[in-house]
Each structure stands twice: as structure tokens, then as C-alpha cells.
C-alpha positions in Angstrom: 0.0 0.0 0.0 1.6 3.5 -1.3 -1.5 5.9 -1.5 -1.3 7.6 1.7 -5.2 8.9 1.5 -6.3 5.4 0.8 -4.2 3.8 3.7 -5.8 6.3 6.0 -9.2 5.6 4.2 -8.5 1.7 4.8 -7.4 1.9 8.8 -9.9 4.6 9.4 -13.0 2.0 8.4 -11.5 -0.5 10.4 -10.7 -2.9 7.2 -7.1 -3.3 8.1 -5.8 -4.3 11.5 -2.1 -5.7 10.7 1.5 -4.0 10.6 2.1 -1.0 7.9 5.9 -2.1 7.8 6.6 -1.0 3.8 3.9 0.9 3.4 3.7 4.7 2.2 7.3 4.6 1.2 7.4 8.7 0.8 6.1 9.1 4.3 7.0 8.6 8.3 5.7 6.5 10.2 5.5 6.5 13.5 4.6 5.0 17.0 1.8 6.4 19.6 1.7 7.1 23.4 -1.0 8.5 25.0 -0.9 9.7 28.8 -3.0 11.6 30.9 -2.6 15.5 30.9 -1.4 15.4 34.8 1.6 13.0 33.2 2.2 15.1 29.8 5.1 17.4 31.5 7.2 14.2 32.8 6.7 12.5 29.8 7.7 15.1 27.6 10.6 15.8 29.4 11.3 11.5 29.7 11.4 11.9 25.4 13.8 14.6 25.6 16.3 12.9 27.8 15.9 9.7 25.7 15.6 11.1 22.1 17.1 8.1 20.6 14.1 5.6 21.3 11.8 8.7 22.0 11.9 11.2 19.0 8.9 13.6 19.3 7.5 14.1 16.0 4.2 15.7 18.0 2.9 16.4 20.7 -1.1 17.3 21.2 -3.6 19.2 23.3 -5.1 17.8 26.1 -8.2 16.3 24.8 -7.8 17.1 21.5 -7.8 13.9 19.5 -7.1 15.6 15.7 -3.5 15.9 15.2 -3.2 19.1 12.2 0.4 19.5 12.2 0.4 16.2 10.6 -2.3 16.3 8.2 -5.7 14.6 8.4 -5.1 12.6 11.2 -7.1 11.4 14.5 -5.4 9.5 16.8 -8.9 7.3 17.7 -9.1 6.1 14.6 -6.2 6.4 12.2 -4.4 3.6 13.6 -4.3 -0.4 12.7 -4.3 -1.6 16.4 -4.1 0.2 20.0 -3.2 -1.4 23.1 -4.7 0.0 26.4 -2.5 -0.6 29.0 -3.7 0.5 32.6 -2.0 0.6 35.8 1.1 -1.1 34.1 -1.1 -3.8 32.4 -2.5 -4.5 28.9 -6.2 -4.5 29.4 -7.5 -4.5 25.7 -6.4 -4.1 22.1 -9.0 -2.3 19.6 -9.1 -0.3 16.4 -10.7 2.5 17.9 -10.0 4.1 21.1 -13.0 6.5 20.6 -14.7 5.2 23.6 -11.4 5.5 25.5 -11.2 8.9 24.8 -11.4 11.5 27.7 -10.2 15.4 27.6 -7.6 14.7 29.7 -5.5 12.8 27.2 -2.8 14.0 25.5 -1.1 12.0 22.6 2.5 12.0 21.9 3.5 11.0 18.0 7.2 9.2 17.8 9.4 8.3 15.6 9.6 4.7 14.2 12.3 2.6 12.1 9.3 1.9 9.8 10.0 4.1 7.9 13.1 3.6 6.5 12.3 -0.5 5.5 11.2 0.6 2.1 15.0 2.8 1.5 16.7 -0.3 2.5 14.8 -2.3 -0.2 14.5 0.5 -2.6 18.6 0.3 -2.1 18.6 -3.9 -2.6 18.7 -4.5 1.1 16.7 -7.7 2.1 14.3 -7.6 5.3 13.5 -11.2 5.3 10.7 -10.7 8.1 8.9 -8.6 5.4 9.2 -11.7 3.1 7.9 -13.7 5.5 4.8 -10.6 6.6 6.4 -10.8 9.6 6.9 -8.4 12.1 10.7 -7.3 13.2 12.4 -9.0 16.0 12.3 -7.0 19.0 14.6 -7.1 22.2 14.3 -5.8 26.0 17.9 -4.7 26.3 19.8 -4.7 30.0 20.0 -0.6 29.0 18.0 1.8 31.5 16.3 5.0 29.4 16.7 7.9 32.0 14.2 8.3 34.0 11.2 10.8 34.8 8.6 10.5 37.5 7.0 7.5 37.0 8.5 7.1 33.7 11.4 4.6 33.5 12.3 1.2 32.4 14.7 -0.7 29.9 15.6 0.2 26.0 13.5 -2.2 23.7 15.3 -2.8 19.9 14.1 -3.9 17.0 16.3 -6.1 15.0 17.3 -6.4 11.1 19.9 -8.3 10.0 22.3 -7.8 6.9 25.2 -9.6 5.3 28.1 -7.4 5.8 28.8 -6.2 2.3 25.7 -4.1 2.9 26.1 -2.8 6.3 27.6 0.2 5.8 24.8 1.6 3.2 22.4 0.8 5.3 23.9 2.8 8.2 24.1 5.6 5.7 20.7 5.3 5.1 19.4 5.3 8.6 21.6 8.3 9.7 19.8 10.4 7.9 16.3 10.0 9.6 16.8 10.8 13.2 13.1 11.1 13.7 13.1 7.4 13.3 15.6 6.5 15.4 18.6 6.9 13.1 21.7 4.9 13.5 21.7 1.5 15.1 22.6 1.5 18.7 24.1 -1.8 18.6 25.8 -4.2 15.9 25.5 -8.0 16.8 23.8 -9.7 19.9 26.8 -9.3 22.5 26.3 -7.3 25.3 22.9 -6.5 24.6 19.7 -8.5 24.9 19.4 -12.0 25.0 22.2 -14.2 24.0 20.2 -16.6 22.4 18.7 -14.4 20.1 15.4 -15.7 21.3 13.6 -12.3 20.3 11.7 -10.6 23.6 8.3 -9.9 21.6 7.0 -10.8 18.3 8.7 -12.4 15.3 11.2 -15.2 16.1 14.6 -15.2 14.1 14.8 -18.7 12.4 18.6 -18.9 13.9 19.1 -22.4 12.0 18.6 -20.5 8.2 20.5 -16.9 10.1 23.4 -18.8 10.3 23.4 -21.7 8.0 26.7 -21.1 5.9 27.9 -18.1 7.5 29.7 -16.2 10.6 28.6 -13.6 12.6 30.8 -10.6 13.4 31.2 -7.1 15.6 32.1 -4.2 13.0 35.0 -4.1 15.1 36.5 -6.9 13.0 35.9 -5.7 9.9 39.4 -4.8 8.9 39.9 -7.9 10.3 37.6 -10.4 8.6 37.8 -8.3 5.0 38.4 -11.6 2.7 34.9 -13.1 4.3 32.8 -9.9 3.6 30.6 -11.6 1.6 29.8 -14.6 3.8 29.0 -13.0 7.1 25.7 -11.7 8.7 25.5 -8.5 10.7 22.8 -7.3 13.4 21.7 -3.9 13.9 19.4 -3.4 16.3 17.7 -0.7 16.4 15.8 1.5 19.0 11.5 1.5 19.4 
């Protein structure tokens, strides 16, 4: 899906509930977070200290669902899924949060990696979880986000994999969207996550056909390992 108007169209009605990974290449996409007005201040401050995972493309009014700084958008309805989460636990997932909807919420509009997937094919990258309309690994990291108020916890990445002869284009290509996310924070599994790249949500890596024929590396060894570029696999991971 490319037409932005009929994507919105499609969501809006409720006829499409899945991920938009690949869609609308000439547009951002981003994430949602929605917190009461009493919270907005902390939170707000929370994304500035953590701009990496927490890029702020918009910010609303309290109770003001209709985002106009970016276009014909409301946040009840515009999205595939929602997840309500209350008191620290997920209590629902919908299509539409109308009902949910009080005027003192106020929705913050982030960044999201999304939308550079269709640069990295566009360039002859593979994403093999879009092959497979999957959704990207993702990984709690041991790496504490500063914290505000009640707003703290651990980094969560997204992971895409590449064989090294493309690794640096596609760190070219992802440094210039800081608004979704940018760079990778992290190349290969070490030191970050779990070890047995058993992802911590979502799509499962087949590890078997990941590493069948191949090595993995750190870029660190690059200069090291230049004969074998063409046979190894590199992981970025990527902030949420």
C-alpha cells in the first residue's frame, strides 16, 4: 500500500488491522503514546532525555484527538491496532479508542524505524521478516532509558539483519532519519539482549537458516575479517 489517502481511508474503516511495515514509502511512520494531561510534562521531558528511542515528532492538546500539524489525522481512529494498557497492564487491544477517549488525554506522536524499511529495499537491502509478513524481532535490552517521574524502564530494539557487504549503506541510510531512530545503537547480539537471540516480543529469528553457511561478526572486526565480507551476517538493532 503506497497511497497515503487510501491507507488512512483503509485503517480509518476498520478494514485493516495488521502491521504497515513497507507501506507509504514517501512518508513517516511512526509509534503512539497516550498519557493523561497530569503526566504530559514528565513525559515530555522523559522523550527529551531519551531522544534516541523517543523522537517527538508531536505532541497534542489535552483532549484534543485531531493531530493538524500532521495532516488529516485522528489519533482514535487512524491507527491499525491500539493497546490499552492501565495501571502497568495491557487490558485491551482495539481499532478504535474512541470510547477510551477523555479530555484529559494527551497523545504524543514518535518516531519509528518503519520508515526507513522501504529505503533499505528501494537500495537492494533484504528484510527477510517482510518476506515472510512478519513483524521485526524486537529485544528488552539490559540498558536503563533515563528516567522521569514514573517514567522509566529498559531500551527495547528492533532487530534487522544484513550480510556485511551491505552494512555500511544501510547505516548511511538510517543516519539520515533521526526522527526514526537513526543509526543502530548496537551491531550484533553481544552485550545486549538475549544471548540466544530468542527475540523478547514478536517475530522469532529462524537462527538455523540466520546462520546456515555463515559467521557472525562485531564491525570491530571488519578490517579484520575483510576476505569473508561476503559470507557473514551482521545485526543492527535498532531503538523503538
Amino acid at each position: 500500500m503506497q497511497n497515503i489517502k487510501e491507507a488512512r481511508q483503509l485503517i480509518r474503516a476498520g478494514e485493516y488491522t495488521g502491521y504497515t511495515s513497507g507501506w507509504c514509502r514517501d512518508f513517516v511512520q511512526a509509534n503512539l503514546c497516550i498519557v493523561d494531561k497530569s503526566d504530559a510534562e514528565d513525559f515530555a521531558e522523559f522523550c527529551r532525555l531519551n531522544p534516541k528511542p523517543c523522537p517527538v515528532l508531536a505532541q497534542g492538546d489535552p483532549g484534543d484527538p485531531v493531530l493538524r500539524s500532521l495532516g488529516d489525522i485522528n489519533i482514535c481512529t487512524d491507527l491499525p491496532r491500539y493497546r490499552v494498557w492501565r495501571k502497568g497492564k495491557l487490558v485491551d487491544i482495539v481499532s478504535d479508542i474512541s470510547s477510551y477517549w477523555t479530555n484529559d488525554m494527551v497523545a504524543f506522536v514518535l518516531g519509528c524505524s518503519f520508515s526507513f524499511d522501504q529505503l533499505f529495499l528501494d537500495a537492494g537491502l533484504p528484510l527477510p521478516h517482510l518476506d515472510d509478513g512478519s513483524m521485526v524481532a524486537m529485544y528488552r535490552t539490559w540498558n536503563e532509558c533515563e528516567s522521569v517521574g514514573k517514567f522509566r524502564g529498559r531500551l527495547v530494539v528492533s532487530m534487522r539483519q544484513f550480510r556485511a557487504d551491505h552494512a555500511i549503506e544501510s547505516i548511511a541510510i538510517s543516519s539520515r532519519y533521526p526522527l526514526a531512530h537513526g543509526t543502530p545503537v548496537h551491531i550484533h547480539i553481544a552485550g545486549c539482549g538475549d544471548s540466544d537471540h530468542t527475540p523478547t516480543w514478536l517475530y522469532a529469528v529462524d537462527r538455523y537458516t540466520l546462520f546456515k553457511n555463515s559467521s557472525v561478526i562485531d564491525l570491530s572486526l571488519i578490517d579484520q575479517q575483510i576476505m569473508y565480507l561476503l559470507e557473514v551476517m551482521i545485526f543492527f538493532y535498532f531503538v523503538l
